[in-house]
BALOBA-1460 file (C-alpha; in Angstrom, 3 decimals):
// residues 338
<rec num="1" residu="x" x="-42.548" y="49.338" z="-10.154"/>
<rec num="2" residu="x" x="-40.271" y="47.298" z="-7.717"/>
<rec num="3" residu="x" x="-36.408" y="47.869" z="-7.675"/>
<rec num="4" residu="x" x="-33.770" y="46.017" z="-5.597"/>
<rec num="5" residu="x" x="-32.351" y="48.460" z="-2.815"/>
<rec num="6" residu="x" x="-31.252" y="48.450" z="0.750"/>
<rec num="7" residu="x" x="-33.236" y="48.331" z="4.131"/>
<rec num="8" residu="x" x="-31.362" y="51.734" z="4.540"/>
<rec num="9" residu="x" x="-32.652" y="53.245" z="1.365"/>
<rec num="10" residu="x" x="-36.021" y="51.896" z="2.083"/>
<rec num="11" residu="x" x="-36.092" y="53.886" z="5.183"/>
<rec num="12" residu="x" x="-34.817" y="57.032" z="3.500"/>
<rec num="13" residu="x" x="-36.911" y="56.637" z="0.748"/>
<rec num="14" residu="x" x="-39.993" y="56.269" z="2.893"/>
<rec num="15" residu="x" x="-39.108" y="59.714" z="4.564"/>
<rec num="16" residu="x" x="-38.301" y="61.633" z="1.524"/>
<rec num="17" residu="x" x="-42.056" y="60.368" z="-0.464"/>
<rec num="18" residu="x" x="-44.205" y="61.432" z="2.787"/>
<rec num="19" residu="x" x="-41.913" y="64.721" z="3.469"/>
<rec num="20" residu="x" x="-42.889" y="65.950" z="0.094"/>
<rec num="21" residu="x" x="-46.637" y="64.263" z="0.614"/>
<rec num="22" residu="x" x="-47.064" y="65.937" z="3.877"/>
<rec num="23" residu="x" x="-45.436" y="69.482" z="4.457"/>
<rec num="24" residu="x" x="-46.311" y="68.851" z="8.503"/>
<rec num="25" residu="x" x="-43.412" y="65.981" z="8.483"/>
<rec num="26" residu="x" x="-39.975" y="66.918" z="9.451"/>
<rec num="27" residu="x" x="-37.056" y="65.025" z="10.896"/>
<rec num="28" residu="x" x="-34.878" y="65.900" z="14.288"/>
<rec num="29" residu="x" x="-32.280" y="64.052" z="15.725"/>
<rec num="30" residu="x" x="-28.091" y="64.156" z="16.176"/>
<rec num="31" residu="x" x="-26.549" y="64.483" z="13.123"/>
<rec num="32" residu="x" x="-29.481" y="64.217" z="11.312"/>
<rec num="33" residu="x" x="-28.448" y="67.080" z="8.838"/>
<rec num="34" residu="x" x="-24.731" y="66.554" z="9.438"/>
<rec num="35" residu="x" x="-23.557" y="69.674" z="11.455"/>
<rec num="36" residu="x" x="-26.402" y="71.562" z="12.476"/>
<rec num="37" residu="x" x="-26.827" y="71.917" z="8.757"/>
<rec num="38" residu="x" x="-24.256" y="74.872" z="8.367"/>
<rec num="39" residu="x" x="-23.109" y="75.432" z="4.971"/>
<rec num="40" residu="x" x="-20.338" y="73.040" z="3.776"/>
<rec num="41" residu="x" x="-21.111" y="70.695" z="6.597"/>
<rec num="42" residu="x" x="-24.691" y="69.928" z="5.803"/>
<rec num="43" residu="x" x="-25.781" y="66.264" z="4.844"/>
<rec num="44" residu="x" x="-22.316" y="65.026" z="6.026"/>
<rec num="45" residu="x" x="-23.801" y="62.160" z="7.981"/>
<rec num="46" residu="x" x="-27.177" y="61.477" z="7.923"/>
<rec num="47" residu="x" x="-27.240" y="60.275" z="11.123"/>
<rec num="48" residu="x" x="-24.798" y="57.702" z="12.429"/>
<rec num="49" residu="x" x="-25.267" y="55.179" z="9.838"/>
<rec num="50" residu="x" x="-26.407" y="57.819" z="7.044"/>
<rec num="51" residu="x" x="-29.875" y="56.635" z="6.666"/>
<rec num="52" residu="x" x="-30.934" y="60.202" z="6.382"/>
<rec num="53" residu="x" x="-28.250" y="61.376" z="4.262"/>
<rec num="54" residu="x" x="-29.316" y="63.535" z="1.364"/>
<rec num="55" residu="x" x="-32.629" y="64.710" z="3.275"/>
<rec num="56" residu="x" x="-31.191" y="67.831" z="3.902"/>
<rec num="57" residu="x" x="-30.780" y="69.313" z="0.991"/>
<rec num="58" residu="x" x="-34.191" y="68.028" z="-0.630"/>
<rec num="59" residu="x" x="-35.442" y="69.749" z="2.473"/>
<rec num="60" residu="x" x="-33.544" y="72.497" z="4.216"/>
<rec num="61" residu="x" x="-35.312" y="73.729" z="7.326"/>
<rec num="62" residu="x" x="-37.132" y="70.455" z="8.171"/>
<rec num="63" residu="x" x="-34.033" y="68.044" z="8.657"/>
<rec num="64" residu="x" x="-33.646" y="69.719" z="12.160"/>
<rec num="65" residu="x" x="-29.760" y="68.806" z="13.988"/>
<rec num="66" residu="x" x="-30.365" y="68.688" z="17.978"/>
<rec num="67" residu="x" x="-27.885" y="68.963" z="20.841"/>
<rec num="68" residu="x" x="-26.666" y="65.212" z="22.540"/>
<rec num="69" residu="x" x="-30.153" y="65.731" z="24.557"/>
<rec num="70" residu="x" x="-32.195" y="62.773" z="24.151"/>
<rec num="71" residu="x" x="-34.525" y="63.928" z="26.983"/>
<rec num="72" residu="x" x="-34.259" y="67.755" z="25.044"/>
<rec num="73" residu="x" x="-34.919" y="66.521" z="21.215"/>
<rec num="74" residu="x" x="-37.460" y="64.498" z="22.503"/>
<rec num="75" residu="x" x="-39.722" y="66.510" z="24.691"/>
<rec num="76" residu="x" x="-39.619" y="68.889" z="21.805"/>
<rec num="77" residu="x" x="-40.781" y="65.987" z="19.693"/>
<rec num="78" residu="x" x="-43.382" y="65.142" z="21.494"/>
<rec num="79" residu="x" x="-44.696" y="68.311" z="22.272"/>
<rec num="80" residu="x" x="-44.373" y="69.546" z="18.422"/>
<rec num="81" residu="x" x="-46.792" y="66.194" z="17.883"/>
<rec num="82" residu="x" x="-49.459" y="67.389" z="20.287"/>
<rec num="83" residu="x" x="-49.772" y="70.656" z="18.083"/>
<rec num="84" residu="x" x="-50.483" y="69.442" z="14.576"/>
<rec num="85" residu="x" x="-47.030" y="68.380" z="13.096"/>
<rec num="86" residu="x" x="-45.406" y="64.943" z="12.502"/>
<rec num="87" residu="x" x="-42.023" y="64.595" z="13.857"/>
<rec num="88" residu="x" x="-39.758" y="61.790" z="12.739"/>
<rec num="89" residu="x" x="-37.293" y="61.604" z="16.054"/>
<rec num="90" residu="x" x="-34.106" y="59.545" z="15.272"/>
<rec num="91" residu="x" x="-33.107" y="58.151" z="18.748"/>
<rec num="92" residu="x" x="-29.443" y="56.874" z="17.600"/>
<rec num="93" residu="x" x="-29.539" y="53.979" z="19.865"/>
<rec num="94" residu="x" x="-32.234" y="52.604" z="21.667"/>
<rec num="95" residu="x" x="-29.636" y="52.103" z="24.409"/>
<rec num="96" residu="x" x="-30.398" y="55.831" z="24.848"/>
<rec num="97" residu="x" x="-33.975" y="55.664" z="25.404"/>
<rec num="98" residu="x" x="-33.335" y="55.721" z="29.533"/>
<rec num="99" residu="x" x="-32.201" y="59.238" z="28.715"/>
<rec num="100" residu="x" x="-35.801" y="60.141" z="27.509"/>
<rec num="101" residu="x" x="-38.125" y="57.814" z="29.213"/>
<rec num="102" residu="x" x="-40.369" y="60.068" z="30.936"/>
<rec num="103" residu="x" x="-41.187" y="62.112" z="27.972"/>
<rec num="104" residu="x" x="-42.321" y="58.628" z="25.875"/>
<rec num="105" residu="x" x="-43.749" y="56.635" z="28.921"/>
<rec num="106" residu="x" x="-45.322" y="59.456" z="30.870"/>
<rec num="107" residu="x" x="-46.278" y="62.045" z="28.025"/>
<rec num="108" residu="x" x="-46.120" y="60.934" z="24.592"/>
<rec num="109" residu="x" x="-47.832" y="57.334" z="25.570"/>
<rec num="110" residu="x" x="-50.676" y="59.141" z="28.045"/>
<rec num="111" residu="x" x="-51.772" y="61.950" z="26.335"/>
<rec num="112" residu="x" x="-55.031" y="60.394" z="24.075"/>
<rec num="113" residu="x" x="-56.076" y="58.723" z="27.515"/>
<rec num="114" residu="x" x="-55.806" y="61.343" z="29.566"/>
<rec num="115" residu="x" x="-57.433" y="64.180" z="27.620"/>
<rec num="116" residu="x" x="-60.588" y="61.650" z="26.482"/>
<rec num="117" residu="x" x="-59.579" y="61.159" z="23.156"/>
<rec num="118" residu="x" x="-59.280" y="65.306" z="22.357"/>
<rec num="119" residu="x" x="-55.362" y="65.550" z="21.839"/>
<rec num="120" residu="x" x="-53.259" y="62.858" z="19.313"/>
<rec num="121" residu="x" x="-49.337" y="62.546" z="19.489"/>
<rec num="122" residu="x" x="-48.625" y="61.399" z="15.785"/>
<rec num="123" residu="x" x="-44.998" y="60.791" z="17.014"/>
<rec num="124" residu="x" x="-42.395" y="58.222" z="15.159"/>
<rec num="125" residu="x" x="-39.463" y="57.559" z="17.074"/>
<rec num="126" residu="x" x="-36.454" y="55.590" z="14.771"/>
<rec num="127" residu="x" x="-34.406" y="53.463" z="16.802"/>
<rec num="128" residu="x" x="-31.134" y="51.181" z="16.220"/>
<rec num="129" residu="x" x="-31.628" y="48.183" z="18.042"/>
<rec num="130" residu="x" x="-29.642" y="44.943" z="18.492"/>
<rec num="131" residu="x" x="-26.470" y="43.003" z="18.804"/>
<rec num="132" residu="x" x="-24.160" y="42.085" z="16.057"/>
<rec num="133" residu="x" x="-21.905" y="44.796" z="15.119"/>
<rec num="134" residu="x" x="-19.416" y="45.059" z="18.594"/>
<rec num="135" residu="x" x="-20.564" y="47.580" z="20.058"/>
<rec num="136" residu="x" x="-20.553" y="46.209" z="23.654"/>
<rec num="137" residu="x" x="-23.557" y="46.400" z="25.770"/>
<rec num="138" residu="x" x="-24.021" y="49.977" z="26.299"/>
<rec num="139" residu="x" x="-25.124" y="50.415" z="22.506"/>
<rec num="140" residu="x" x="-26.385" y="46.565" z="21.610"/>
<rec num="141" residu="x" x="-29.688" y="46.022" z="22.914"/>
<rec num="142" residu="x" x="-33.219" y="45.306" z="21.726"/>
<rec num="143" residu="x" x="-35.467" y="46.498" z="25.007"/>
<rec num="144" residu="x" x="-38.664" y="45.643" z="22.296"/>
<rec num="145" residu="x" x="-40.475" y="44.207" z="25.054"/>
<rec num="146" residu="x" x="-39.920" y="47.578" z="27.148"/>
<rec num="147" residu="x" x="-42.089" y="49.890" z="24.457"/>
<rec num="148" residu="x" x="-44.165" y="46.934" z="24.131"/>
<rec num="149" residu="x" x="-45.435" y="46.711" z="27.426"/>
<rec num="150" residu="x" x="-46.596" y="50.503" z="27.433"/>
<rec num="151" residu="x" x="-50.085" y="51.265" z="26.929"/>
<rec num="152" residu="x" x="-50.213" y="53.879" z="24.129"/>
<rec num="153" residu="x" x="-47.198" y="52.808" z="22.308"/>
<rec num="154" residu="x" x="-47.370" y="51.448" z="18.802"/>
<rec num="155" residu="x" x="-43.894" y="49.254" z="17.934"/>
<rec num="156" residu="x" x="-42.806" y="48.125" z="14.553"/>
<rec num="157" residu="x" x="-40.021" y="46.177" z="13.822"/>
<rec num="158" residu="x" x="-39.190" y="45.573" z="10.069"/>
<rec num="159" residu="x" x="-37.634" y="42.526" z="8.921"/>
<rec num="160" residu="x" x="-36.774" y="43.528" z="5.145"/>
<rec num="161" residu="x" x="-36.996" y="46.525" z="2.902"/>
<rec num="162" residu="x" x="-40.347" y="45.818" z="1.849"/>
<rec num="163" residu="x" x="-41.451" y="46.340" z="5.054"/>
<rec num="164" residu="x" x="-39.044" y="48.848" z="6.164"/>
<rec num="165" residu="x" x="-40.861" y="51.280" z="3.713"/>
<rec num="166" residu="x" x="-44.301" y="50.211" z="3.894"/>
<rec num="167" residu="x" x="-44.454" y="50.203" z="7.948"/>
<rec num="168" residu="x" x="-42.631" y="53.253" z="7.936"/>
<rec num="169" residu="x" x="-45.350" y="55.356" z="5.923"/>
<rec num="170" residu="x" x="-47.993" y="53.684" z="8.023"/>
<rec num="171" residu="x" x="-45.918" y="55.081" z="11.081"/>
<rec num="172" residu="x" x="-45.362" y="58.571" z="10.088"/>
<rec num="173" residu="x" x="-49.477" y="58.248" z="9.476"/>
<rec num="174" residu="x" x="-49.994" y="57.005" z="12.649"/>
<rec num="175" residu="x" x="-52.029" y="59.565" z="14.781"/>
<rec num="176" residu="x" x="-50.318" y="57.806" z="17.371"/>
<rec num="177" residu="x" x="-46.405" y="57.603" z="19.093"/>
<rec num="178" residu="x" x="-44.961" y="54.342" z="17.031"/>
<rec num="179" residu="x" x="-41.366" y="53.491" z="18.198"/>
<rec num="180" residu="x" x="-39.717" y="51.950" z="15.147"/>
<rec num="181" residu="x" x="-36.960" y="49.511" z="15.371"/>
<rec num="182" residu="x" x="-34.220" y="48.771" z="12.619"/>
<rec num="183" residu="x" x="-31.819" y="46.839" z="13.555"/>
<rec num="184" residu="x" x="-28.341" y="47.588" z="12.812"/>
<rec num="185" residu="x" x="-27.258" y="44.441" z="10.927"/>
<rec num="186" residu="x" x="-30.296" y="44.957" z="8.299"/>
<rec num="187" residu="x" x="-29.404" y="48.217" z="6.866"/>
<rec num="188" residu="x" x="-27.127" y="46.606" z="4.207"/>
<rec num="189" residu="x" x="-29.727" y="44.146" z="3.581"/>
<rec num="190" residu="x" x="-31.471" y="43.945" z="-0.134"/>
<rec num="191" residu="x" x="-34.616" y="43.333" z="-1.455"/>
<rec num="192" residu="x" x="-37.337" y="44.215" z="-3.624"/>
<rec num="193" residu="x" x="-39.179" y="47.207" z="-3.171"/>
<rec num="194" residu="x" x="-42.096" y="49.416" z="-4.737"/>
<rec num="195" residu="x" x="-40.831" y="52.780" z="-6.137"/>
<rec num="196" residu="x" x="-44.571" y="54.634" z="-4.992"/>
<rec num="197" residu="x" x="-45.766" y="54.906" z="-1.683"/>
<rec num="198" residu="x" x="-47.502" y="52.038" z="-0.170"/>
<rec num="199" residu="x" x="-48.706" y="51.053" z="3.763"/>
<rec num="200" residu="x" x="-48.691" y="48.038" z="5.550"/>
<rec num="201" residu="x" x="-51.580" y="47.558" z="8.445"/>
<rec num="202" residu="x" x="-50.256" y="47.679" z="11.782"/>
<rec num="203" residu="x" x="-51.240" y="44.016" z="13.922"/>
<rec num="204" residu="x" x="-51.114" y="42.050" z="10.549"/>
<rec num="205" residu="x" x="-48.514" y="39.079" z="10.513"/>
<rec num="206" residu="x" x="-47.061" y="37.800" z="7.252"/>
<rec num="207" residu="x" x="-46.341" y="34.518" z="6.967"/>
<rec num="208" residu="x" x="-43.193" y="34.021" z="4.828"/>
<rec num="209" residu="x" x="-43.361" y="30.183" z="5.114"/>
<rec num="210" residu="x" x="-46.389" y="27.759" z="4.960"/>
<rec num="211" residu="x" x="-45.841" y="24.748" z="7.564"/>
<rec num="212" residu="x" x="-47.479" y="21.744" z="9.127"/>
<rec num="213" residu="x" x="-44.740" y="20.397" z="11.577"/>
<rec num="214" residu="x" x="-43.982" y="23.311" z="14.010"/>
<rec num="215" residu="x" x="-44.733" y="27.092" z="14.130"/>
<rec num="216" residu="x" x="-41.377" y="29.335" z="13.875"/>
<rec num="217" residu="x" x="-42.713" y="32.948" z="15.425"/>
<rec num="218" residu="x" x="-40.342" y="35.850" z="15.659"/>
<rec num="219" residu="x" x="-39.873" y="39.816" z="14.442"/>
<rec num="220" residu="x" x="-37.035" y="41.917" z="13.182"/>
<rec num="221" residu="x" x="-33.941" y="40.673" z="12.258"/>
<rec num="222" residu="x" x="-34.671" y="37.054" z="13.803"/>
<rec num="223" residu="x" x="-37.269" y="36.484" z="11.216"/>
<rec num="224" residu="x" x="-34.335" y="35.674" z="9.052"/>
<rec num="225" residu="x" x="-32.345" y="33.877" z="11.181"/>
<rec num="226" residu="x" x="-35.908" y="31.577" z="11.631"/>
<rec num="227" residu="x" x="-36.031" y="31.300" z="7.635"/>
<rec num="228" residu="x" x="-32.189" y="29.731" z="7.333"/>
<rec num="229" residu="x" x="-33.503" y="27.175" z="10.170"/>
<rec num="230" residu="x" x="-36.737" y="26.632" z="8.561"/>
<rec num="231" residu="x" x="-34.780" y="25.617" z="5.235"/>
<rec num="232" residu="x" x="-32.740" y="23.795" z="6.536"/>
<rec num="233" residu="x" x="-35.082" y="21.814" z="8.673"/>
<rec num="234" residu="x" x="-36.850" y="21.070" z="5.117"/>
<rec num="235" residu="x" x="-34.006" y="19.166" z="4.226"/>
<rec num="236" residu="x" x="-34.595" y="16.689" z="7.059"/>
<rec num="237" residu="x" x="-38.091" y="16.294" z="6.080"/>
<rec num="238" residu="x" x="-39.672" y="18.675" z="8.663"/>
<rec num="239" residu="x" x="-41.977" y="21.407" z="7.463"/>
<rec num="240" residu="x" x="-42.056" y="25.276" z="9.452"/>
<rec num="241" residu="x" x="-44.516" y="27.642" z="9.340"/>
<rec num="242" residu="x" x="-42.720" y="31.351" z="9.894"/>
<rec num="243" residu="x" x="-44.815" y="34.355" z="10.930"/>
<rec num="244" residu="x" x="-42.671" y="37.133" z="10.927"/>
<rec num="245" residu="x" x="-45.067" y="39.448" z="13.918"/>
<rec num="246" residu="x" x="-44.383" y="42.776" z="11.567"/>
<rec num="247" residu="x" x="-45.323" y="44.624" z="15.090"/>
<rec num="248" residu="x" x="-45.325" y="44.023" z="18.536"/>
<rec num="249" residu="x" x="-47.709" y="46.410" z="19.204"/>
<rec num="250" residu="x" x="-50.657" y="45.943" z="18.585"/>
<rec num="251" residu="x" x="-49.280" y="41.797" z="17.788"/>
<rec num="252" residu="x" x="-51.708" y="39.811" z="15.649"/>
<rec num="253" residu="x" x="-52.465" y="37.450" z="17.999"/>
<rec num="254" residu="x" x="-55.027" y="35.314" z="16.063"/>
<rec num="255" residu="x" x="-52.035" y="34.766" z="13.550"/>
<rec num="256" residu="x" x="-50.028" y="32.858" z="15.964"/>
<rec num="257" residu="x" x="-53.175" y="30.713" z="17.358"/>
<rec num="258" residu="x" x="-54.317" y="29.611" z="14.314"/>
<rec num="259" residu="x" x="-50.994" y="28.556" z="12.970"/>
<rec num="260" residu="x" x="-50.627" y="26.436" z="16.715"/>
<rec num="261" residu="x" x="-53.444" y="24.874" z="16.163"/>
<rec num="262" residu="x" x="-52.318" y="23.434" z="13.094"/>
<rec num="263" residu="x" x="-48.858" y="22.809" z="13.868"/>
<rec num="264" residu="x" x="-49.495" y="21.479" z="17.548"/>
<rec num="265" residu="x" x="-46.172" y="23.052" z="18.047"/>
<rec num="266" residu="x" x="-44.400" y="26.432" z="19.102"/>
<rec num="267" residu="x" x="-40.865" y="28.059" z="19.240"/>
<rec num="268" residu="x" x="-40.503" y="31.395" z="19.694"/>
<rec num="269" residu="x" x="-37.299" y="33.193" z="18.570"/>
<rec num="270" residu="x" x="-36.033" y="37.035" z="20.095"/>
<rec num="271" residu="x" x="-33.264" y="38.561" z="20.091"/>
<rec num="272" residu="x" x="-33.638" y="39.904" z="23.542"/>
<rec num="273" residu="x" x="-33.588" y="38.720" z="26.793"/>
<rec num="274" residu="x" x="-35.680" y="35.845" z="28.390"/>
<rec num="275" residu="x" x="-37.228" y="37.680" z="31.028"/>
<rec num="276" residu="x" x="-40.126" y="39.202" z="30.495"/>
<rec num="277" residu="x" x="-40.006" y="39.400" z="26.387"/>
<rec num="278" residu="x" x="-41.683" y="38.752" z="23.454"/>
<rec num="279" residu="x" x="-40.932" y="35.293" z="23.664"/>
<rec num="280" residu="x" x="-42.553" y="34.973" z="27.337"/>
<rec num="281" residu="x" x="-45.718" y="37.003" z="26.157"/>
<rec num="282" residu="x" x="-46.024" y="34.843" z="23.097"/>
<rec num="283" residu="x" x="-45.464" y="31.926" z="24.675"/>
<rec num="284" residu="x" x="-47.803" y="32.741" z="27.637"/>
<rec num="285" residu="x" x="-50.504" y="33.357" z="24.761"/>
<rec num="286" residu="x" x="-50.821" y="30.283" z="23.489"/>
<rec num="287" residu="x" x="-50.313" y="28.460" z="26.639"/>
<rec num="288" residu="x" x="-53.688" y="30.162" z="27.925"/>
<rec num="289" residu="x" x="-55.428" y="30.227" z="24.359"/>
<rec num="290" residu="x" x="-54.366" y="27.271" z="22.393"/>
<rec num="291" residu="x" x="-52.938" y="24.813" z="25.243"/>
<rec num="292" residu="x" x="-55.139" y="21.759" z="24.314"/>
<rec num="293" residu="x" x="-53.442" y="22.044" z="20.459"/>
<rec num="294" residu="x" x="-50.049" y="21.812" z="21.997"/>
<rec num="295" residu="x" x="-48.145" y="18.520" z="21.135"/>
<rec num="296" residu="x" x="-45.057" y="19.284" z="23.127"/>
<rec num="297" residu="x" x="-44.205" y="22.137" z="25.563"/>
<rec num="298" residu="x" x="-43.201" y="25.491" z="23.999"/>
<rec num="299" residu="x" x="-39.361" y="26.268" z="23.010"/>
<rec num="300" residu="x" x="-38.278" y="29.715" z="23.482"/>
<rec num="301" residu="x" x="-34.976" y="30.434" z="21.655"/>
<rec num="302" residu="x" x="-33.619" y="33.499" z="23.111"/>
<rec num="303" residu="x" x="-30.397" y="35.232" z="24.125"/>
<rec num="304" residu="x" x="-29.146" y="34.938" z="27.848"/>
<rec num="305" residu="x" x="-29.913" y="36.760" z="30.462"/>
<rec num="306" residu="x" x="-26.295" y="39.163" z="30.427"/>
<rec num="307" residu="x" x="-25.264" y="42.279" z="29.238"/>
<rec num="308" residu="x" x="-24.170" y="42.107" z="25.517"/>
<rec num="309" residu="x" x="-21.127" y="41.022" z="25.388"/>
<rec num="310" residu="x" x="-18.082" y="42.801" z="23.372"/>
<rec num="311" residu="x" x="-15.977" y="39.862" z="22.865"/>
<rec num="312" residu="x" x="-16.118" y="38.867" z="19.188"/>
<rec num="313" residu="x" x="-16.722" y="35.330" z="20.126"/>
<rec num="314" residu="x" x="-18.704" y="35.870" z="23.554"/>
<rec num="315" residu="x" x="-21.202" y="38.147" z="21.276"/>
<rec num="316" residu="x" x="-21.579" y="35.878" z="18.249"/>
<rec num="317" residu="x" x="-22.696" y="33.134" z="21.509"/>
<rec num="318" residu="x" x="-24.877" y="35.634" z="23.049"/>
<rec num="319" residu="x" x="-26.818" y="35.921" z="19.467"/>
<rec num="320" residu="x" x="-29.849" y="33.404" z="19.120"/>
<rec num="321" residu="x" x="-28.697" y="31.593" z="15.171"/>
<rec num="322" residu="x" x="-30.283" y="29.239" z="13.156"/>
<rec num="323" residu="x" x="-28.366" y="26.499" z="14.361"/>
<rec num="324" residu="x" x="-30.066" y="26.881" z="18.266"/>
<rec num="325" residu="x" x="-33.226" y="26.920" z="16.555"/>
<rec num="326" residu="x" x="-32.973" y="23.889" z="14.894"/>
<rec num="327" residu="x" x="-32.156" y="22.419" z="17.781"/>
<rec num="328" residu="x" x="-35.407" y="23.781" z="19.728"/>
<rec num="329" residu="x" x="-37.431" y="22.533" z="16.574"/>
<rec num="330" residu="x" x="-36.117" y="18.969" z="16.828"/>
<rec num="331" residu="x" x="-37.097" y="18.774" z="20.245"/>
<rec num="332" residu="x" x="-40.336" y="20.032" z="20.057"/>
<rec num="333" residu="x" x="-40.471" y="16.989" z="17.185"/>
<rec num="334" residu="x" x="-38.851" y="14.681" z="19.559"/>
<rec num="335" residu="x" x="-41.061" y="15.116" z="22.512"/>
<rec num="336" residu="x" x="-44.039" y="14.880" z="20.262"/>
<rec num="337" residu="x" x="-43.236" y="10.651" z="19.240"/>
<rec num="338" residu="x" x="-42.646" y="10.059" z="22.875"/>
């Protein structure tokens, strides 16, 4: 039976139903437990936005507090995976990933290869990601394309709490390292959502709108931001189709061809930076696959290439909105009655 709750409650929902599924999944991370779990302190945080909060005490011994170590926590992580259990690592900020790099792109990623299929690192690591809630550009970033771009990686990035859960249980699954990115301005976000445990494929894209004008393709948060543009566009008589890429890793790739060659038209919105991103890669993708559909060239709506900003005003400019992607829509139209 489906319920209305938050994108945060999906995620701690989808940790406490496969915790008590599987007694081989446990959680580590800073502040996880809320004070090393010490009596009177435990379950005081739940990590920094409280998404675990209350895991503690439905589990006391597996809801593991870690030193500020990312490249500690980690390691241990990883090599915890490679013997049989299923850590869920909360990385607070995936601003914080330089910190642990080695043990994700060197280990975690390379291990299957290396030892010929004989050793599995069923690894999640949770990650905040994105802009939105000034926090300057130490703590702001998306870096999607970075995990992306490693062999060995899986990378999820939920757009609602439907997904949240479902991708999330798939994850934890996974006999394979999945970095999983929420981003910090869904968490308050509501929708409906299953009470029982359910799975959504990895490399399957859902398609929230059907289109025949122009082909909105994004992930995360941005999927969103696409849907405000795509109804608004309606209003002016021009019809999107919105895939909403679920994961980045493996990306359904046939998704986004088949929808181009019915559209005859492509913009591609991320959150991140231009250079070498999603955006590039998708947009690369269809220039080499589906080029002769193409109507006009290919509109990438992005954010700049800068640091995230911290002004209130410079930020909320940095930030791709629905208003920029209207704008890349009508020229794609545009270009096409030339």
């Amino acid at each position: 039976m489906a319920r209305k709750i938050s994108y945060q409650q999906a995620i701690n929902e989808a940790l406490a139903q496969e915790m008590r599924r599987d007694t081989s999944v446990f959680i580590m991370g800073e502040d996880v437990a809320g004070g090393a779990g010490a009596p009177g302190e435990n379950d005081a945080w739940g990590g920094v936005l409280g998404v675990t909060k209350g895991l503690y005490d439905q589990f006391p011994g597996r809801v593991l507090d870690t030193p500020l170590s990312e490249i500690g926590y980690v390691g241990a992580a990883v090599g915890a995976a490679t013997c049989g259990v299923r850590p869920v690592c909360e990385l607070m900020f995936v601003d914080f990933a330089g910190c642990c790099l080695d043990q994700i792109l060197n280990q975690a990623a390379k291990f299957r290869y290396m030892f010929g299929g004989k050793a599995s690192t069923p690894l999640v690591i949770r990650t905040m990601v994105g802009a939105g809630l000034r926090a300057a550009a130490q703590h702001s970033q998306m870096l999607t394309s970075l995990w992306t771009h490693i062999p060995g990686l899986k990378v999820v990035c939920p757009s609602s709490p439907y997904d949240a859960k479902g991708l999330l249980i798939q994850a934890i699954r996974d006999n394979d390292p999945v970095i999983f990115c929420e981003h910090k301005l869904l968490y308050s976000m509501q929708g409906e959502v299953p009470e029982e445990l359910y799975t959504i494929p990895f490399g399957e894209a859902n398609f929230l709108r059907d289109g025949k004008d122009v082909t909105l393709v994004s992930y995360g948060r941005m999927v969103n931001t696409a849907m405000d543009a795509a109804r608004s566009l309606a209003g002016r008589g021009i019809d999107c189709e919105v895939i909403d890429l679920r994961t980045t890793s493996p990306m359904d790739e046939d998704s986004i061809l088949e929808s181009v060659e019915k559209t005859g038209r492509l913009v591609v919105i991320d959150e991140a930076n231009p250079r070498c991103s999603m955006a590039t890669d998708i947009s690369a993708l269809v220039a080499q696959r589906a080029f002769g559909a193409l109507k006009a060239p290919i509109e990438m709506v992005t954010a700049p290439h800068t640091p995230v900003p911290f002004s209130d005003s410079l930020e909320d400019l940095y930030i791709p909105d629905a208003a920029k992607i209207e704008q890349a829509v009508l020229n794609v139209i545009e270009w096409s009655k030339r």
